[in-house]
C-alpha positions in Angstrom: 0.0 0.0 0.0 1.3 3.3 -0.8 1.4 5.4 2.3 2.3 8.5 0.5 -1.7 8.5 -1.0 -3.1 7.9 2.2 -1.3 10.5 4.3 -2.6 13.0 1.0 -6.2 11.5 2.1 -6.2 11.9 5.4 -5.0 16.0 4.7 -7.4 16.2 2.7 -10.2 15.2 4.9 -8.7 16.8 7.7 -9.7 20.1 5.5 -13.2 19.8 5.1 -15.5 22.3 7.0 -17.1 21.0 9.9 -20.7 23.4 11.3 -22.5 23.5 14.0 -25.6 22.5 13.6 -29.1 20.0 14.4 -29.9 16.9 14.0 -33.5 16.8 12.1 -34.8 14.2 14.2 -33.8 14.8 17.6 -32.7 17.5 17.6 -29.1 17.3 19.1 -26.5 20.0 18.2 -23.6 17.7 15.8 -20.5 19.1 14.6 -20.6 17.3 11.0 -20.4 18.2 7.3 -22.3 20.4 5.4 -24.5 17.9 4.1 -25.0 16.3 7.2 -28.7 16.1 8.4 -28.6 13.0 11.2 -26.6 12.8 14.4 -26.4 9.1 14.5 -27.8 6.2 12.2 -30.6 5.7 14.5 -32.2 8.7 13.6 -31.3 8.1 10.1 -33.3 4.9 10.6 -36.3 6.7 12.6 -36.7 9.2 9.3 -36.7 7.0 6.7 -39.6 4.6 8.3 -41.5 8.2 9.1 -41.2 9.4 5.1 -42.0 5.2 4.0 -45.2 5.9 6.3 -46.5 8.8 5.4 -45.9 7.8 1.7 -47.8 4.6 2.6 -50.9 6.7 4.3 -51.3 9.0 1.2 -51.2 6.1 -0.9 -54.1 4.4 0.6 -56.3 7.6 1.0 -55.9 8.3 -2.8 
């Protein structure tokens, strides 16, 4: 393995802004990327079986 390519990795990952900012779920402050919207993979979990829900209620009503 070429340790040259993974010390250039791990600089540039070390570079990437972190923010300040809340969990969608539970609302917990997380230091994360930008992109970020879950503090753990729990809540990850917890959102997607809310969205497959509701899609599964609006389906049945129509």
């Amino acid at each position: 393995m070429n340790t040259q390519i993974t010390n250039a990795g791990k600089k540039l990952a070390a570079l990437r802004k972190r923010i300040k900012k809340n969990c969608v779920v539970c609302d917990r402050v997380i230091i994360a990327l930008k992109q970020a919207k879950y503090c753990s993979n729990r809540c990850r979990q917890r959102a997607k079986y809310q969205r497959l829900k509701s899609i599964k209620k609006e389906s049945h009503f129509s």
